[in-house]
N, C-alpha and C positions, 0 to 999 in steps of 0.2 A: 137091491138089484138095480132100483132106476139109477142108484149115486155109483155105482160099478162102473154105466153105463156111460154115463158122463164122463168120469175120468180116464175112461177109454179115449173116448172121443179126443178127449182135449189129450191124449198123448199121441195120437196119431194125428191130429191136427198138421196142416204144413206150414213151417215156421215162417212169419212172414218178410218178405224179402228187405235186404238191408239198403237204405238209401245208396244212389246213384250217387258217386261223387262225394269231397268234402264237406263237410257241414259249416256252413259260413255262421261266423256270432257278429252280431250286430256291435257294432262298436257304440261307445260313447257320444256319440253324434256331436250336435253343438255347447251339450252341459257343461265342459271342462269350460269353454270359453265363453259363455253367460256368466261364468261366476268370476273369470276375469275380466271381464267388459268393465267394471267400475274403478277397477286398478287403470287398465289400458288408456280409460278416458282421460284420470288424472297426469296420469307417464307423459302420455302425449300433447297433455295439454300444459302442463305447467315442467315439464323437463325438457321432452324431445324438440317440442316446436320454438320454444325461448333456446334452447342450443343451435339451433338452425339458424334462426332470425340473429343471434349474436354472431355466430360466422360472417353472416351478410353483413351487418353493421358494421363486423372488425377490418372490411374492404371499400369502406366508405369514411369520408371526411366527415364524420356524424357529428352536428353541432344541434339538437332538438327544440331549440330556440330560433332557428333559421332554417325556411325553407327550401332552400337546396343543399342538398348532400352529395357530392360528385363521388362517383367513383375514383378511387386511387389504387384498386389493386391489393400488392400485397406491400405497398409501402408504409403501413401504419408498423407492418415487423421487419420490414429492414430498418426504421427507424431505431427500433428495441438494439440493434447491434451497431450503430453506427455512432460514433464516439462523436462526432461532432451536433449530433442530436438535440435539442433540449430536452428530452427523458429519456438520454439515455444512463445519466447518471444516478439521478434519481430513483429507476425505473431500479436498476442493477444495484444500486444502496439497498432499498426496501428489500429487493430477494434475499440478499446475504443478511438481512436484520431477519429476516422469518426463516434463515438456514441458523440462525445464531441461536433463536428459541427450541428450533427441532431439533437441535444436535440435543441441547444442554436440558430438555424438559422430556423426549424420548424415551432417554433411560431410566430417570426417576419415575414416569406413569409407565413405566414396566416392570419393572423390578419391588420397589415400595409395594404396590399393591400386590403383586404376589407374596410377599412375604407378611403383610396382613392377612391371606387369603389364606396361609399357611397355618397361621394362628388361630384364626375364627373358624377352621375345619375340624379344630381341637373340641373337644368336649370337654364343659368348665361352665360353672354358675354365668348368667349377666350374657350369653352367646349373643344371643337376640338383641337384646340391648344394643353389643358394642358395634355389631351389623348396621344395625338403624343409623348408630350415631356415622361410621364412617360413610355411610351410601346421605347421610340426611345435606350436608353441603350442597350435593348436584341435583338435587331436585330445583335449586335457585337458579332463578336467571343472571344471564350474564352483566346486566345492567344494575342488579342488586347486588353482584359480588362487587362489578366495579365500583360502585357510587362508596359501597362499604368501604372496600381495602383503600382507596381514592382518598380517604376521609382520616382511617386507621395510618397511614403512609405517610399522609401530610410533614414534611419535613418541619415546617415552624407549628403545629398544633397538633398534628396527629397524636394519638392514645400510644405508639409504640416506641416512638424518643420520648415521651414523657416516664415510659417505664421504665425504657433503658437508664435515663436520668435518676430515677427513683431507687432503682441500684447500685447506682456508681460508676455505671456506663458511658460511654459520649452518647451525648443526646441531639448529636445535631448531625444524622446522617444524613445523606440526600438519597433517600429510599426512592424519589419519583426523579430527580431531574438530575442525577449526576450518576457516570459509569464506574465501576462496575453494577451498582446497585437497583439500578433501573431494570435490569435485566435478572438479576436477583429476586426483586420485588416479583415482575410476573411471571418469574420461572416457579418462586413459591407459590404465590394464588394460585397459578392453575395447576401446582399438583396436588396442594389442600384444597380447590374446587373439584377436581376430575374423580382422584385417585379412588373413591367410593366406588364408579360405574366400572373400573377393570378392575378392582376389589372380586364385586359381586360376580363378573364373566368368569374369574378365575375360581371362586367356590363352583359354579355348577361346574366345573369340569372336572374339579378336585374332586368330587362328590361320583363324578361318574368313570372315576378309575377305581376298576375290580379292587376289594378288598384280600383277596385271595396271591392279588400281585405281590404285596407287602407282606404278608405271612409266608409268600416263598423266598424273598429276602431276606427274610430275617433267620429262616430254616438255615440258608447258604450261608450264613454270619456279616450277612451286610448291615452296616452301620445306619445313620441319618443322614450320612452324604451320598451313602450308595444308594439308601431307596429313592433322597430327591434326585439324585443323577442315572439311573437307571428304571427309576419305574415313574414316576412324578414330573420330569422333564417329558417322557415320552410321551406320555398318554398326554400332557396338558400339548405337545403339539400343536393341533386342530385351532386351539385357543388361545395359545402364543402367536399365532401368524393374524388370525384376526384381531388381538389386541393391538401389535405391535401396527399392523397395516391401519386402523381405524387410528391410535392417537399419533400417527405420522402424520395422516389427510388431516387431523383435527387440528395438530400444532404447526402443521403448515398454513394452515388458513386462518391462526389467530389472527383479531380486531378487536373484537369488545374490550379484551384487557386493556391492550396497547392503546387504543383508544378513550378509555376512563381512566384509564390509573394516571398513566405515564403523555398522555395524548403527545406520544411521539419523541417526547425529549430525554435528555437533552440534547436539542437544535431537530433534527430529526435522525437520531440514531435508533429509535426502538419504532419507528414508524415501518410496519411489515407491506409485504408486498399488498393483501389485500386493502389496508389502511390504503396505500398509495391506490392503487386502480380505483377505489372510490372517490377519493379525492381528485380524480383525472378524469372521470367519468361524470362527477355531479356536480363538482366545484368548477374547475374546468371546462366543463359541456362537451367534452372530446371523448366524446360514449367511442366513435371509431376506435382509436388510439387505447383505450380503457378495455376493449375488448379484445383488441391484438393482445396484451399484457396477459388476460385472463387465460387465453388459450392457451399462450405460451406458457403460463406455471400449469395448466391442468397437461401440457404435455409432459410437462418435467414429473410433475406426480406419478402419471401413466406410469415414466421411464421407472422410475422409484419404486413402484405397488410391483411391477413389474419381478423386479431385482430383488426384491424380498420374499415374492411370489417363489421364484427361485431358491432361494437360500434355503428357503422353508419343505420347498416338494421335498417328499417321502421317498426313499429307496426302496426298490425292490429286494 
């Protein structure tokens, strides 16, 4: 009787009224950005603030050995254009030496390692293995490739005119100091140095195109040209524009190569733009002038990343 009583009660109860107004939720307060505070710190201190100070610098007659640096504006980059210059020769050599390695090393760390990547996606004894062995070169630094191939290159002692020799080959090329072969030499190192690291970018993408794509290919009767050209091309997208954009910035800014193997010759024809700006900036002491140079190729890259950025957007 009394438990009747009760559930009386609680069903005539008066329901109790519903808040006034939206119910606000507490957002995220300052945790998103405590946890980037340690990124921020380093951004700003060793990107943002050295890109600021180098603008400044690139408007100054910067000699760091002497204590006055006048301002001169923006004359350190009309110098860049002005043929009677003394760098403007120099300056405009090195670009076309570092557009001479993008053009011709581009398409080999594009193409080469996806067609590795195409292999190593296969299943087959030794997979692991063959992964290691291509990705195991780029774990080295640049200084260890170069002192090596530097040494392997050597026209009068090097190990690879001795083999050529050893076959029956001319043995006496000029792998480090005479053209076309200078550019030969580090168009090959750096795609037997690289070609491991967009190897491996292109398996995880390979890896994350539906299996189900290629089983409805092959229902429709499409070939191994039509899965890599209609289902293989597409998906890897996302990971072609980042390959293609990452070894553009990377082979445009080679130095170590050209620096160790070939250190610039023969005379300075493989000496790239970055080679040059250091050599203008530390050898030199004309950090101003070194710095107008730098801006100027990071705008040309922009224009570049830009137009590939492009090429690359997605259709609706």
């Amino acid at each position: 009787m009394v438990e009747q009583t009760v559930r009386a009660e609680s069903a005539t109860a008066a329901p109790e009224p519903a808040p006034a107004g939206p119910v606000k939720r507490r957002g995220p307060g300052a945790t998103p950005y405590l946890f980037l505070l340690p990124y921020l710190l380093l951004f700003v201190t060793f990107t943002l603030v050295p890109a600021v100070y180098g603008l400044w610098v690139s408007l100054h007659e910067w000699d760091y050995l002497l204590p006055g640096k006048p301002f001169v504006g923006l004359d350190n980059y009309t110098a860049l254009f002005d043929s009677a210059s003394p760098v403007f020769d120099f300056f405009w050599q090195s670009m076309e030496a570092s557009g001479i390695f993008t053009v011709f090393s581009v398409p080999l760390l594009v193409v080469v390692p996806l067609g590795i990547a195409l292999l190593l996606n296969r299943s087959f004894k030794g997979r692991t293995f063959f992964r290691a062995v291509y990705f195991a070169p780029y774990v080295l630094g640049v200084a260890v490739i170069g002192l090596l191939w530097r040494f392997l290159l050597d026209p009068n002692l090097g190990a690879v005119n001795s083999l050529l020799g050893a076959i029956g080959l001319p043995d006496d090329t000029a792998w480090t100091t005479g053209l076309p072969w200078a550019w030969i030499s580090l168009v090959g190192v750096t795609v037997w140095w690289t070609l491991g690291f967009n190897a491996v970018i292109y398996l995880a993408g390979l890896q994350d195109i539906p299996r189900e794509l290629y089983d409805a290919a092959k229902v429709d009767g499409g070939g191994r040209w039509a899965e890599f050209r209609h289902v293989t091309l597409p998906g890897l997208r996302p990971v072609l524009l980042f390959v293609v954009i990452n070894t553009v910035l990377a082979s445009s800014n080679m130095f170590g190569q050209s620096y160790l193997i070939t250190q610039g010759a023969p005379g300075v024809e493989t000496r790239t733009a970055i080679m040059y700006i250091a050599e203008e900036g530390l050898r030199g002491y004309r950090m101003g002038s070194a710095s107008a140079m730098s801006y100027l190729l990071t705008l040309a890259l922009l224009i570049i990343s830009m137009t590939i950025f492009r090429l690359f957007r997605t259709k609706d």
